[in-house]
Chimera marker file (.cmm) of the C-alpha trace (Angstrom):
<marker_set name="trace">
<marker id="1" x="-20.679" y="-26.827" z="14.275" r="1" g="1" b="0" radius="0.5"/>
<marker id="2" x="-17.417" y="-28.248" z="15.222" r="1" g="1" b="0" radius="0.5"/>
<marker id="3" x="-15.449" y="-27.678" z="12.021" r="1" g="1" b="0" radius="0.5"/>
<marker id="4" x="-16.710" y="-24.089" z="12.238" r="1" g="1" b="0" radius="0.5"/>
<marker id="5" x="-15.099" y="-23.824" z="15.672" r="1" g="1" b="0" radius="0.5"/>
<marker id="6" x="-12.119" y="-25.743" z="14.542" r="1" g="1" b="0" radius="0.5"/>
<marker id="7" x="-11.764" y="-23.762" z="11.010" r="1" g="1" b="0" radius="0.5"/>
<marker id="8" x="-12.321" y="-20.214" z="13.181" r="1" g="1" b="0" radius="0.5"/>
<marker id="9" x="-9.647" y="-21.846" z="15.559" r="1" g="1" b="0" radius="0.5"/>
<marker id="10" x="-7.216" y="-22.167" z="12.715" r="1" g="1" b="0" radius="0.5"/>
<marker id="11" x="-7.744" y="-19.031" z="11.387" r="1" g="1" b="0" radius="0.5"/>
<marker id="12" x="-6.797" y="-17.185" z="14.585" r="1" g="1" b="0" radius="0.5"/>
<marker id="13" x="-3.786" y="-19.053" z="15.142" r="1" g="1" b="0" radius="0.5"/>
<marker id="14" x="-2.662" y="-18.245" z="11.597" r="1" g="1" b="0" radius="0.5"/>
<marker id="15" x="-3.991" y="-14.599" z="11.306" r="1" g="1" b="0" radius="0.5"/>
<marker id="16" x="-1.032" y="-13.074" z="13.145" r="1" g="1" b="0" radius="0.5"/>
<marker id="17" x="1.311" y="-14.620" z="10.428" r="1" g="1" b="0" radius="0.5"/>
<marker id="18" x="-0.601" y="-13.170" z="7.178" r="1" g="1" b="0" radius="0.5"/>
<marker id="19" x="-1.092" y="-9.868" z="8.915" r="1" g="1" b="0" radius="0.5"/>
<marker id="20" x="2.025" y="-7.326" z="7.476" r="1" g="1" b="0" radius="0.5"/>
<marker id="21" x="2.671" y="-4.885" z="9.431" r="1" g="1" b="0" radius="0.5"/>
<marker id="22" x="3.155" y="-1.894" z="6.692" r="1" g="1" b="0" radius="0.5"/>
<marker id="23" x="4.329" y="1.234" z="7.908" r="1" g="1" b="0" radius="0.5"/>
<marker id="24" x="4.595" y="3.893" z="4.850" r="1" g="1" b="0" radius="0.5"/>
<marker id="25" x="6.438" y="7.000" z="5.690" r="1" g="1" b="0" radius="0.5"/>
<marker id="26" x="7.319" y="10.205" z="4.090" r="1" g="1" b="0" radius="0.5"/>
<marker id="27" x="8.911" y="10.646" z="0.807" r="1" g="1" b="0" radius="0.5"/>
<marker id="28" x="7.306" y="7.235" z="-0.304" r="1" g="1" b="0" radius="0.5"/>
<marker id="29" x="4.520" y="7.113" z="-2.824" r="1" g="1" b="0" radius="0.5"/>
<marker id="30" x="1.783" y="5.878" z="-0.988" r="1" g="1" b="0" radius="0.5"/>
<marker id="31" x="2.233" y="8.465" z="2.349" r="1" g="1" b="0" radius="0.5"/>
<marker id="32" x="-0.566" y="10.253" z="3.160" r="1" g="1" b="0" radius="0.5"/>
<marker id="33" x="-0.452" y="12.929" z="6.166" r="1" g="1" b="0" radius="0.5"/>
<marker id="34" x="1.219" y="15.772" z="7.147" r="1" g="1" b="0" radius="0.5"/>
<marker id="35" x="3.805" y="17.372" z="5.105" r="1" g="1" b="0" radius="0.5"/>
<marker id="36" x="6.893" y="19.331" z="6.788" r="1" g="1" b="0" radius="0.5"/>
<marker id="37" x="6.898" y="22.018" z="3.794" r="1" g="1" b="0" radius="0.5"/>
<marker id="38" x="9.430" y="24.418" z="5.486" r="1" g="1" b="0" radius="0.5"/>
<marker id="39" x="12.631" y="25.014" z="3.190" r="1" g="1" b="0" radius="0.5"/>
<marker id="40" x="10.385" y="23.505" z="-0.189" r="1" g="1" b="0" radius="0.5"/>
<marker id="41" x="9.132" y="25.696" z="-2.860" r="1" g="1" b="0" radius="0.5"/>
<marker id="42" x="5.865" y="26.673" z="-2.661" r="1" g="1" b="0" radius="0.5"/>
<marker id="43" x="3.316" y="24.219" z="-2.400" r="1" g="1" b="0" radius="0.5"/>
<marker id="44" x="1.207" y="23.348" z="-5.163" r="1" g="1" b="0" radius="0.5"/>
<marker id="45" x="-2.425" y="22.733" z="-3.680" r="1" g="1" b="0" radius="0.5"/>
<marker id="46" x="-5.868" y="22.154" z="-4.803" r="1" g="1" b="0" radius="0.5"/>
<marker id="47" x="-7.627" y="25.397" z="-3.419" r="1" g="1" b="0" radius="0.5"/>
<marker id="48" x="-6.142" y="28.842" z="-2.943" r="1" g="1" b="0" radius="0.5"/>
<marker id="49" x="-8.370" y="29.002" z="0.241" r="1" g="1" b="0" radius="0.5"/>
<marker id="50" x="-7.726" y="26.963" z="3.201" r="1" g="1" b="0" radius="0.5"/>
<marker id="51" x="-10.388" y="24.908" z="3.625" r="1" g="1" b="0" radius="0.5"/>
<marker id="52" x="-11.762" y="24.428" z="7.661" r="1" g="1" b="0" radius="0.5"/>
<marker id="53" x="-14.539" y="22.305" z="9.009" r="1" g="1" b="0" radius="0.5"/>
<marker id="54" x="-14.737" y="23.116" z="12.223" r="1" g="1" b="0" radius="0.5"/>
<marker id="55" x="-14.376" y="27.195" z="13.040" r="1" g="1" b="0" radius="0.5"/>
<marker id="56" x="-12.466" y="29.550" z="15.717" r="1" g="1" b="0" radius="0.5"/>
<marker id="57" x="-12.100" y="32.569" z="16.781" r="1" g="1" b="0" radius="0.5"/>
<marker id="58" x="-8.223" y="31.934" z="16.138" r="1" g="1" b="0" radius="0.5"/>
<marker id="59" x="-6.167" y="29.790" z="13.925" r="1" g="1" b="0" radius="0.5"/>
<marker id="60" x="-2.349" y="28.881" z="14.255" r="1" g="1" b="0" radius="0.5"/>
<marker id="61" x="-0.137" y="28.255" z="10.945" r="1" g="1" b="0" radius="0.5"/>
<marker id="62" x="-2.511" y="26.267" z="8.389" r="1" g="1" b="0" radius="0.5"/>
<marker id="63" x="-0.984" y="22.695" z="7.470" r="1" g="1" b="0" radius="0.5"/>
<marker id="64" x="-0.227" y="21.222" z="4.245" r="1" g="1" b="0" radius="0.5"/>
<marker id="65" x="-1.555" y="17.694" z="3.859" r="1" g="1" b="0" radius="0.5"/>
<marker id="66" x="-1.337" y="15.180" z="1.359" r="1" g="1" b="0" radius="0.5"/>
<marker id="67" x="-4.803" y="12.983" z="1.284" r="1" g="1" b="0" radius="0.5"/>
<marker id="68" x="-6.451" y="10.920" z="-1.148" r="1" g="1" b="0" radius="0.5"/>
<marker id="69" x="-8.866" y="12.320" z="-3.737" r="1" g="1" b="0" radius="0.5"/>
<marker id="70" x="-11.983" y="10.862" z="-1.804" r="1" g="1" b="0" radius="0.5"/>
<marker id="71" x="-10.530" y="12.429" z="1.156" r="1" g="1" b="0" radius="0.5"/>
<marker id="72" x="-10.457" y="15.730" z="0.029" r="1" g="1" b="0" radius="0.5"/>
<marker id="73" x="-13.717" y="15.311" z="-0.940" r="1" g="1" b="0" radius="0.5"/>
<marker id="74" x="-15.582" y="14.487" z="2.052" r="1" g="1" b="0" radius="0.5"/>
<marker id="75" x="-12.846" y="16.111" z="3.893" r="1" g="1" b="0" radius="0.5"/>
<marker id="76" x="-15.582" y="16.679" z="7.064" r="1" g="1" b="0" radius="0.5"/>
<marker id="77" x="-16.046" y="13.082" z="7.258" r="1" g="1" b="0" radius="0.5"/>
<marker id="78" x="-12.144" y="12.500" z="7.091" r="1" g="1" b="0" radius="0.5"/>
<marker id="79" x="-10.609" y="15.304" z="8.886" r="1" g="1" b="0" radius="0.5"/>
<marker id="80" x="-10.273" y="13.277" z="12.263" r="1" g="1" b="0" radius="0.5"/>
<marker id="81" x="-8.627" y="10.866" z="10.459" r="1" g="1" b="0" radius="0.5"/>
<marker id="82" x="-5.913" y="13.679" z="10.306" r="1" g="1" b="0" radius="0.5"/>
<marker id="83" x="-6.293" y="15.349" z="13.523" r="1" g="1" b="0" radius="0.5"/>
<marker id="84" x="-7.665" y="18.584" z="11.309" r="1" g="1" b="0" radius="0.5"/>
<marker id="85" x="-10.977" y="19.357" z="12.013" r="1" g="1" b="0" radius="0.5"/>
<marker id="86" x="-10.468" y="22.861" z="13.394" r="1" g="1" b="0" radius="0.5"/>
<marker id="87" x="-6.951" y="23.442" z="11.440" r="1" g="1" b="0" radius="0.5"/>
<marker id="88" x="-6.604" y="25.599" z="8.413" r="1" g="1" b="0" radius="0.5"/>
<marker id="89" x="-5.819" y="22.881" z="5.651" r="1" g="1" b="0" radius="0.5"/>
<marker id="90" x="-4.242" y="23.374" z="2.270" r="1" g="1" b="0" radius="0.5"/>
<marker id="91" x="-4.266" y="20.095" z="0.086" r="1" g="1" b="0" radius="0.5"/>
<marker id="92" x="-0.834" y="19.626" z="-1.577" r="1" g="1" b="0" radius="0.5"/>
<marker id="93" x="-1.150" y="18.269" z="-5.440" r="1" g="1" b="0" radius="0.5"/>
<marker id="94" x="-0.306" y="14.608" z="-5.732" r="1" g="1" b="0" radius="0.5"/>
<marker id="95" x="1.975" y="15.762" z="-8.906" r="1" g="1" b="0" radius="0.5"/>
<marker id="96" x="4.070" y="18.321" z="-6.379" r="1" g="1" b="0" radius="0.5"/>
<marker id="97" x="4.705" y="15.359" z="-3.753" r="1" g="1" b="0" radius="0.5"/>
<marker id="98" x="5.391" y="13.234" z="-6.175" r="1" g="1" b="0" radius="0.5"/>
<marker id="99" x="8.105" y="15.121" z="-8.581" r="1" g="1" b="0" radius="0.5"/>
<marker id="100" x="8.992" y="17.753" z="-5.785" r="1" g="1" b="0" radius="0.5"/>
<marker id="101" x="8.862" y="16.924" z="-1.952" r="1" g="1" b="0" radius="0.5"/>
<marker id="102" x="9.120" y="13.110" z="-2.181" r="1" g="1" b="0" radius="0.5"/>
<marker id="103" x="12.284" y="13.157" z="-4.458" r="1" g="1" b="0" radius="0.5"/>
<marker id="104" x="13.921" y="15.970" z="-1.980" r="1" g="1" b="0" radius="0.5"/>
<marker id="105" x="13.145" y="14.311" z="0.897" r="1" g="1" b="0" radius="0.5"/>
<marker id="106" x="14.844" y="10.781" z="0.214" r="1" g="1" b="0" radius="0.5"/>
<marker id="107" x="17.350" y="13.101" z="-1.096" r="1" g="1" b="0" radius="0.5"/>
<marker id="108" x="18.060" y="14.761" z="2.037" r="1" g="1" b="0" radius="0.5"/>
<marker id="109" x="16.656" y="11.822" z="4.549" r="1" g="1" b="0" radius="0.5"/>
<marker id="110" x="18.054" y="8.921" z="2.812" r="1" g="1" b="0" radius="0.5"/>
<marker id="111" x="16.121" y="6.474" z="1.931" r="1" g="1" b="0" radius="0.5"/>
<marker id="112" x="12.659" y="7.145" z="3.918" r="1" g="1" b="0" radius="0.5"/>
<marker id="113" x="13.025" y="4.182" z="6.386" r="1" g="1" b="0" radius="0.5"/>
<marker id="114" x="15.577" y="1.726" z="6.356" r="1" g="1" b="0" radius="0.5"/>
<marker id="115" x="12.662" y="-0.860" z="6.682" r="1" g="1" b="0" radius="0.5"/>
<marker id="116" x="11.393" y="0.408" z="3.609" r="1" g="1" b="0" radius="0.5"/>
<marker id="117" x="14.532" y="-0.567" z="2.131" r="1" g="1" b="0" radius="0.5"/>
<marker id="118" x="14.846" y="-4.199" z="3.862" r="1" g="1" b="0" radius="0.5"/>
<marker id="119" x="10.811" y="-4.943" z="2.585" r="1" g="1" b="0" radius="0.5"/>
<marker id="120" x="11.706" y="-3.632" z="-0.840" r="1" g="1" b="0" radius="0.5"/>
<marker id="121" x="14.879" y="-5.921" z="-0.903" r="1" g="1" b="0" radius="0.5"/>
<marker id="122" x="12.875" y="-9.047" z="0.563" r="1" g="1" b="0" radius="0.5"/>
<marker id="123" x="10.247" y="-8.267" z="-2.039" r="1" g="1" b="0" radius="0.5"/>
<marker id="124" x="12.635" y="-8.596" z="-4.621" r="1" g="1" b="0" radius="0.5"/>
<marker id="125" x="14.071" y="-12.163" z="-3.588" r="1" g="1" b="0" radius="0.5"/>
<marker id="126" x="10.338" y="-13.228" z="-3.203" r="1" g="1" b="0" radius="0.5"/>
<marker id="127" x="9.759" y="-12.247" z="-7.078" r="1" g="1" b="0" radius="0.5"/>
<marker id="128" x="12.373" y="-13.909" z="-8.055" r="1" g="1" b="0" radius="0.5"/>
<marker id="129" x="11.482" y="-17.070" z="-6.024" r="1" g="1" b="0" radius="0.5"/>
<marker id="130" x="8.485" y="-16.933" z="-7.622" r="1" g="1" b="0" radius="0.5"/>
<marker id="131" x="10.152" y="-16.974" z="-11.279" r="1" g="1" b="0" radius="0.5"/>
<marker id="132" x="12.257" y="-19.692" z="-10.159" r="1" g="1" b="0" radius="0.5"/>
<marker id="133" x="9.487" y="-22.326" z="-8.903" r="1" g="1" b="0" radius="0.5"/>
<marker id="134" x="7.592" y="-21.087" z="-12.227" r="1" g="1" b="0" radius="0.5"/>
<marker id="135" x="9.688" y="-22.174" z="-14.832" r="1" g="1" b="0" radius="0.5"/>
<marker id="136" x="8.643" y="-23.938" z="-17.485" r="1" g="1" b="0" radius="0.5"/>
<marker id="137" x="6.117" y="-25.940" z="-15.233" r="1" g="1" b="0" radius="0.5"/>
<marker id="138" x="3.148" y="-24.342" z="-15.560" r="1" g="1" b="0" radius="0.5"/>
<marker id="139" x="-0.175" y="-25.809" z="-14.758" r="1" g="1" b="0" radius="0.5"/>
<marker id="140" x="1.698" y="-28.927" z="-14.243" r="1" g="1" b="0" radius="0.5"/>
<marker id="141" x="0.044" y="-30.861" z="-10.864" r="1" g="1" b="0" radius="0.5"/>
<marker id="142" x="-3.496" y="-29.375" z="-11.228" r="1" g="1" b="0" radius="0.5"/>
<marker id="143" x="-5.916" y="-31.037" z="-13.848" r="1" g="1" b="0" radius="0.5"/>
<marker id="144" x="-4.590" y="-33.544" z="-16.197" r="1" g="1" b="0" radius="0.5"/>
<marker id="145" x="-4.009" y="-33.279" z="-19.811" r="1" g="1" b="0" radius="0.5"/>
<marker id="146" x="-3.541" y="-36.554" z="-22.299" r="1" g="1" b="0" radius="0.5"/>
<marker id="147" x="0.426" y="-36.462" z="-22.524" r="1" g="1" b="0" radius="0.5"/>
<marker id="148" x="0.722" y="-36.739" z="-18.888" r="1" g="1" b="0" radius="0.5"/>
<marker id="149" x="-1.236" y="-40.033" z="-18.701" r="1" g="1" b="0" radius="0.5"/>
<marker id="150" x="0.782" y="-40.892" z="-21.485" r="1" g="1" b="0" radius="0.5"/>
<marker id="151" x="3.793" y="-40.119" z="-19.708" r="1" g="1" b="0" radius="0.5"/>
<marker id="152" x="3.059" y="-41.385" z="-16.752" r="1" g="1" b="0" radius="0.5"/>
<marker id="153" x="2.139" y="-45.122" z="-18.444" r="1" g="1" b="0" radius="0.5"/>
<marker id="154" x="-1.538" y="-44.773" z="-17.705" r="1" g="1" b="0" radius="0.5"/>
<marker id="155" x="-2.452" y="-44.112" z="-21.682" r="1" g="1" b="0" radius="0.5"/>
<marker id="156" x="-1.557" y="-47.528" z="-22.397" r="1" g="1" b="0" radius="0.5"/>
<marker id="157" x="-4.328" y="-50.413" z="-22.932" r="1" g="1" b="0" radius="0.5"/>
<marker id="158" x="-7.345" y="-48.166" z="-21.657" r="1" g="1" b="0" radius="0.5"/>
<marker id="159" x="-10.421" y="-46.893" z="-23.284" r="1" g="1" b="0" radius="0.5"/>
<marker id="160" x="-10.558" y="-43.518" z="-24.861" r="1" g="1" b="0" radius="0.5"/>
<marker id="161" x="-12.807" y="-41.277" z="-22.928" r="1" g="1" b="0" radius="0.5"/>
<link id1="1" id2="2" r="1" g="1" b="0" radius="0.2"/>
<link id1="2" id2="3" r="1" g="1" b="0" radius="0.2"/>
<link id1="3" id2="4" r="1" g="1" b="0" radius="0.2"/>
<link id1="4" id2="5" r="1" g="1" b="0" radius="0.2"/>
<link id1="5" id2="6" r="1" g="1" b="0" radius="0.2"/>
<link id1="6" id2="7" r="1" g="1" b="0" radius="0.2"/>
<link id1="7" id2="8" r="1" g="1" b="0" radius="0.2"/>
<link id1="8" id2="9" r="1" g="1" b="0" radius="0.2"/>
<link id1="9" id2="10" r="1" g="1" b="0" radius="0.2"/>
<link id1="10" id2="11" r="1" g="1" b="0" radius="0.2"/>
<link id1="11" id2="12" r="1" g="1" b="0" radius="0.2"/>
<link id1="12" id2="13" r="1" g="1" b="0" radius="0.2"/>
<link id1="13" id2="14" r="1" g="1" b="0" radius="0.2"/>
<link id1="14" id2="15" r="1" g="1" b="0" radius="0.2"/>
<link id1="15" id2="16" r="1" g="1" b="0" radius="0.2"/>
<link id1="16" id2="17" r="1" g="1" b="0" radius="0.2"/>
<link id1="17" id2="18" r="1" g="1" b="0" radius="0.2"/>
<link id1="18" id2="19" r="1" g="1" b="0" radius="0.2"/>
<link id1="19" id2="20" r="1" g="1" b="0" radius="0.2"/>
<link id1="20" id2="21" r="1" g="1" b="0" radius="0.2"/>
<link id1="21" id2="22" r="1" g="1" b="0" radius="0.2"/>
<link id1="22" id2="23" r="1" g="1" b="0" radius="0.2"/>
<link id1="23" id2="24" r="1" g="1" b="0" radius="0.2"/>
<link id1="24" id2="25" r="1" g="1" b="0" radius="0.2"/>
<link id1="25" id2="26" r="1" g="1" b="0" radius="0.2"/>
<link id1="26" id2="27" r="1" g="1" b="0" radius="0.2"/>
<link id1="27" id2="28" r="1" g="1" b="0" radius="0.2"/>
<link id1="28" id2="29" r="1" g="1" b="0" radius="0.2"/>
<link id1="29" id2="30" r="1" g="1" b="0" radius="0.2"/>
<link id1="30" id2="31" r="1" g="1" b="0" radius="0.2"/>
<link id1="31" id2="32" r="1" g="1" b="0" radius="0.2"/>
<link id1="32" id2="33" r="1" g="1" b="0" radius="0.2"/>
<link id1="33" id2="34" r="1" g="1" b="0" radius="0.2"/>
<link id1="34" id2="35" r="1" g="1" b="0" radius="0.2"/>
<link id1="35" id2="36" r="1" g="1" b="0" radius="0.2"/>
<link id1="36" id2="37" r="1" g="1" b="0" radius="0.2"/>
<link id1="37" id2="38" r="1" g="1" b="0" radius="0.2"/>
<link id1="38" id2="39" r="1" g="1" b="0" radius="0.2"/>
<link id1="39" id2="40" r="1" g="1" b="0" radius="0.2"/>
<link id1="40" id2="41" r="1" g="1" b="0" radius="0.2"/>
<link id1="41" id2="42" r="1" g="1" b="0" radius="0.2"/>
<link id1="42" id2="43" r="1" g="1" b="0" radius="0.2"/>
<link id1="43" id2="44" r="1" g="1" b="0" radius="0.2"/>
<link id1="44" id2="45" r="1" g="1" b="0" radius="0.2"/>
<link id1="45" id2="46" r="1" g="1" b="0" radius="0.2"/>
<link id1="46" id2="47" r="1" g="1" b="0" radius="0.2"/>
<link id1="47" id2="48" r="1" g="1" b="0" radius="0.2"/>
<link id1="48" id2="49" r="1" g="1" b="0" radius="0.2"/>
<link id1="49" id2="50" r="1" g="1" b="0" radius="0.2"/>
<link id1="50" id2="51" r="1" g="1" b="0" radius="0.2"/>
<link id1="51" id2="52" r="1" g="1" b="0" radius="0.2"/>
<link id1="52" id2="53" r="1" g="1" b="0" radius="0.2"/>
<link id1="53" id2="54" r="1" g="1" b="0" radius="0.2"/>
<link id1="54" id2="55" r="1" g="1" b="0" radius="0.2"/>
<link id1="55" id2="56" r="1" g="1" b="0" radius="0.2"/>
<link id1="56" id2="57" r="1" g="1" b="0" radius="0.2"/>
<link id1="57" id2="58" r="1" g="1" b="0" radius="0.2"/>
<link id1="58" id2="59" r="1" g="1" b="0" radius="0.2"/>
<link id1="59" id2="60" r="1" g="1" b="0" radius="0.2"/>
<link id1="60" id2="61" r="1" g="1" b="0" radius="0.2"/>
<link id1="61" id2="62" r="1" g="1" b="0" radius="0.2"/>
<link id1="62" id2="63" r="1" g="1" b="0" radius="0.2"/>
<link id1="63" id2="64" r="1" g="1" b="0" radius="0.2"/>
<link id1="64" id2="65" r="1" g="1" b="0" radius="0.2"/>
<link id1="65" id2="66" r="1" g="1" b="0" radius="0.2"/>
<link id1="66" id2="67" r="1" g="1" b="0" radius="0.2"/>
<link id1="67" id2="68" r="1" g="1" b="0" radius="0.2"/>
<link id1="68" id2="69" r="1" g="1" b="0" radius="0.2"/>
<link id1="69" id2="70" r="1" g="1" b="0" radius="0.2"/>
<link id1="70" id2="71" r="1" g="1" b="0" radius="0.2"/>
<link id1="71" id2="72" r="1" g="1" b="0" radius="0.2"/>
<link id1="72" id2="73" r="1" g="1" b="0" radius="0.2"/>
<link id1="73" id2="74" r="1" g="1" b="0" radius="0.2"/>
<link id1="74" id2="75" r="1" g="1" b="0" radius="0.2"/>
<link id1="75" id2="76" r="1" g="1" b="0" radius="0.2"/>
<link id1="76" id2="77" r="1" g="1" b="0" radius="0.2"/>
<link id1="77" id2="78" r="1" g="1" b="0" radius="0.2"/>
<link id1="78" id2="79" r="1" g="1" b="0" radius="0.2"/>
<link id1="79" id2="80" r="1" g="1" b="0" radius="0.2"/>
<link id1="80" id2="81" r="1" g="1" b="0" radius="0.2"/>
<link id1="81" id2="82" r="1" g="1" b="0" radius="0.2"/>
<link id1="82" id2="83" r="1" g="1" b="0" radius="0.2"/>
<link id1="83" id2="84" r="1" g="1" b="0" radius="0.2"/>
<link id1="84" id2="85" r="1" g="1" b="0" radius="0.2"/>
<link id1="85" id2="86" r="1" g="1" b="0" radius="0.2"/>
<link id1="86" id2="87" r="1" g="1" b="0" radius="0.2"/>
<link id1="87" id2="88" r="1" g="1" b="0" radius="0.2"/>
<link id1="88" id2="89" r="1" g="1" b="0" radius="0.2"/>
<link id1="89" id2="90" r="1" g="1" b="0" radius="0.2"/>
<link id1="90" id2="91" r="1" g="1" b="0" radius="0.2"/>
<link id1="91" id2="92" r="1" g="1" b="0" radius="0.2"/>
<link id1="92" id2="93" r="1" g="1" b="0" radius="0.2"/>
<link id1="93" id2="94" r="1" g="1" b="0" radius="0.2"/>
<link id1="94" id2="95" r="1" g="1" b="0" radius="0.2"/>
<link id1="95" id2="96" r="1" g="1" b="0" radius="0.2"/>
<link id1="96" id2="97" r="1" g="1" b="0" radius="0.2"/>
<link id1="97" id2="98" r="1" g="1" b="0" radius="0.2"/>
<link id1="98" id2="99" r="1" g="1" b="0" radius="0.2"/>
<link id1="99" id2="100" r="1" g="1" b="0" radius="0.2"/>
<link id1="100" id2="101" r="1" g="1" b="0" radius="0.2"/>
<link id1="101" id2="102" r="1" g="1" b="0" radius="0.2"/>
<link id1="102" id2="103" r="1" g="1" b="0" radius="0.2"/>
<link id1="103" id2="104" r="1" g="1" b="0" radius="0.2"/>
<link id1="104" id2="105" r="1" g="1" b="0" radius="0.2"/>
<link id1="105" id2="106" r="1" g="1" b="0" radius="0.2"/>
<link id1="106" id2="107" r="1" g="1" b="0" radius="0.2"/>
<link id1="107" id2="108" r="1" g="1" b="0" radius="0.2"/>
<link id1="108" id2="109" r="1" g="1" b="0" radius="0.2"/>
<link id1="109" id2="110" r="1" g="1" b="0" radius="0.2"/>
<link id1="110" id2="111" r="1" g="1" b="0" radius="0.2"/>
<link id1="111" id2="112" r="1" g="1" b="0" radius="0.2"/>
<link id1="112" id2="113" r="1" g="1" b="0" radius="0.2"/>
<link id1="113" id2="114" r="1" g="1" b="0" radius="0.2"/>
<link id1="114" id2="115" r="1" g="1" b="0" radius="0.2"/>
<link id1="115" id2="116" r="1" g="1" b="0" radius="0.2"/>
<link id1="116" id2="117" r="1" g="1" b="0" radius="0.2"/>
<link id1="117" id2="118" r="1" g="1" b="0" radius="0.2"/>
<link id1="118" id2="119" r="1" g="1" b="0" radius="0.2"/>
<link id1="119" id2="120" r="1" g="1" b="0" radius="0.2"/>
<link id1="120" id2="121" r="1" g="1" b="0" radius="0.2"/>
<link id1="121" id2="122" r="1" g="1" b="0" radius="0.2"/>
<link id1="122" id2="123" r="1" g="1" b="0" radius="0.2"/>
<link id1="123" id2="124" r="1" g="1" b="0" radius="0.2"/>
<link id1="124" id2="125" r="1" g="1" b="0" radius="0.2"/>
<link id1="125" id2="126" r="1" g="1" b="0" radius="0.2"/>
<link id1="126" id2="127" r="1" g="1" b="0" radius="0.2"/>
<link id1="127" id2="128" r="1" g="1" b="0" radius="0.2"/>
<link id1="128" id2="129" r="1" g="1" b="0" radius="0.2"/>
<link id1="129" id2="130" r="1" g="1" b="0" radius="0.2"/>
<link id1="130" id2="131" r="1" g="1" b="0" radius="0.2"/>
<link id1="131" id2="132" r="1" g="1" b="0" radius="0.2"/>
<link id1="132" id2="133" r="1" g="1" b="0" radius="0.2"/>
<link id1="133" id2="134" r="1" g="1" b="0" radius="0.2"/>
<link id1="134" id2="135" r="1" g="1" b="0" radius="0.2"/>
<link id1="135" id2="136" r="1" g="1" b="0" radius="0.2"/>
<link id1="136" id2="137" r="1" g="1" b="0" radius="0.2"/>
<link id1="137" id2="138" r="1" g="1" b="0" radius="0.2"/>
<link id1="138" id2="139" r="1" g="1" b="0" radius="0.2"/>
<link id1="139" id2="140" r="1" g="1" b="0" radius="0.2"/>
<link id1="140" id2="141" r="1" g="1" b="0" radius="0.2"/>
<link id1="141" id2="142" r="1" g="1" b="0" radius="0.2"/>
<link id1="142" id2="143" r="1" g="1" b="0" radius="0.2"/>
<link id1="143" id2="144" r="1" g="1" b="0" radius="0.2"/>
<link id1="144" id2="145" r="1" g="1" b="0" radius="0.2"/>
<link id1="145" id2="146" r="1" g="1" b="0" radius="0.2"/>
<link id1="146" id2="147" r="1" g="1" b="0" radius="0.2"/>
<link id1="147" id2="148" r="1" g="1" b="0" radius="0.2"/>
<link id1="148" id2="149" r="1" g="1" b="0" radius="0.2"/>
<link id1="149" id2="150" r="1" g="1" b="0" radius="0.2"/>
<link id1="150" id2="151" r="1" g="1" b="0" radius="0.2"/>
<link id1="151" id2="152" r="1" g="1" b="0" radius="0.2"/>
<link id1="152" id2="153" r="1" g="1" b="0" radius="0.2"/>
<link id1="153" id2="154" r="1" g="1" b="0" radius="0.2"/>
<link id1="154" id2="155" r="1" g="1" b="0" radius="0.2"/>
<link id1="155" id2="156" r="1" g="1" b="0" radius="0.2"/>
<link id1="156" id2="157" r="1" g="1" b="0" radius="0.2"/>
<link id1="157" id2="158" r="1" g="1" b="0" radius="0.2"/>
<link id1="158" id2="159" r="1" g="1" b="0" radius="0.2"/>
<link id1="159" id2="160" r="1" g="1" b="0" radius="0.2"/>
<link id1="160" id2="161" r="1" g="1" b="0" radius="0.2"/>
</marker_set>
């Protein structure tokens, strides 16, 4: 019982440092939200229709979102998710974002965060860190293989296993 209090313990005191805190924003592959289509071409989207969960007697303008496949699928399980529930919602095609708004947006924005450009950067220097440390060491300090004890003098005047 005690090492699972100390192990849960050390756990909390290191879960703050291997949380990330990600923050994706528009124009970047992986956004998912609201899109800001004013001044685009028209938007490419999944239904012609817009699609609504929860009716009203009135609607205001519908909104274009950009949601993942499973998303639009259950889209009245999801819709909160979005604050959309009693919006009309067009679904914008993943291939529009991706060779249309996305590439216009960084265009016109910049790059879409300038955090987004620091993470990139540090996850560049990490890769190569990686490479570096790598080399030609491989597998070298776990397990043992016969030309290390041979290397290491301990092949000499012992048994064969």
């Amino acid at each position: 019982m005690k090492s699972l209090i100390i192990a849960a313990t050390i756990f909390a005191a290191a879960a703050p440092a291997l949380a990330q805190n990600v923050t994706i924003t528009i124009g970047e592959p992986n956004f998912y939200g609201r899109l800001d289509t004013g001044g685009y071409s028209q938007p490419r989207v999944y239904f012609n229709e817009p699609v609504i969960v929860e009716r009203q007697a009135r609607y205001g303008q519908p909104v274009y979102l950009r949601v993942p496949e499973g998303h639009r699928k259950h889209w009245s399980k999801n819709c909160r998710k979005y604050n959309a529930c009693n919006q009309q919602v067009f679904f914008v095609q993943d291939s529009w974002y991706n060779n249309t708004y996305a590439p216009r947006y960084r265009e016109q924005h910049g790059r879409a965060d300038k955090r987004a450009a620091y993470r990139d950067e540090r996850r560049d220097d990490r890769r190569d860190d990686r490479r570096d440390h790598r080399g030609d060491d491989r597998g070298h300090g776990k397990g043992h293989d016969k030309h290390d004890k041979q290397d290491k003098g301990h092949g000499k005047g012992h048994d064969k296993h």
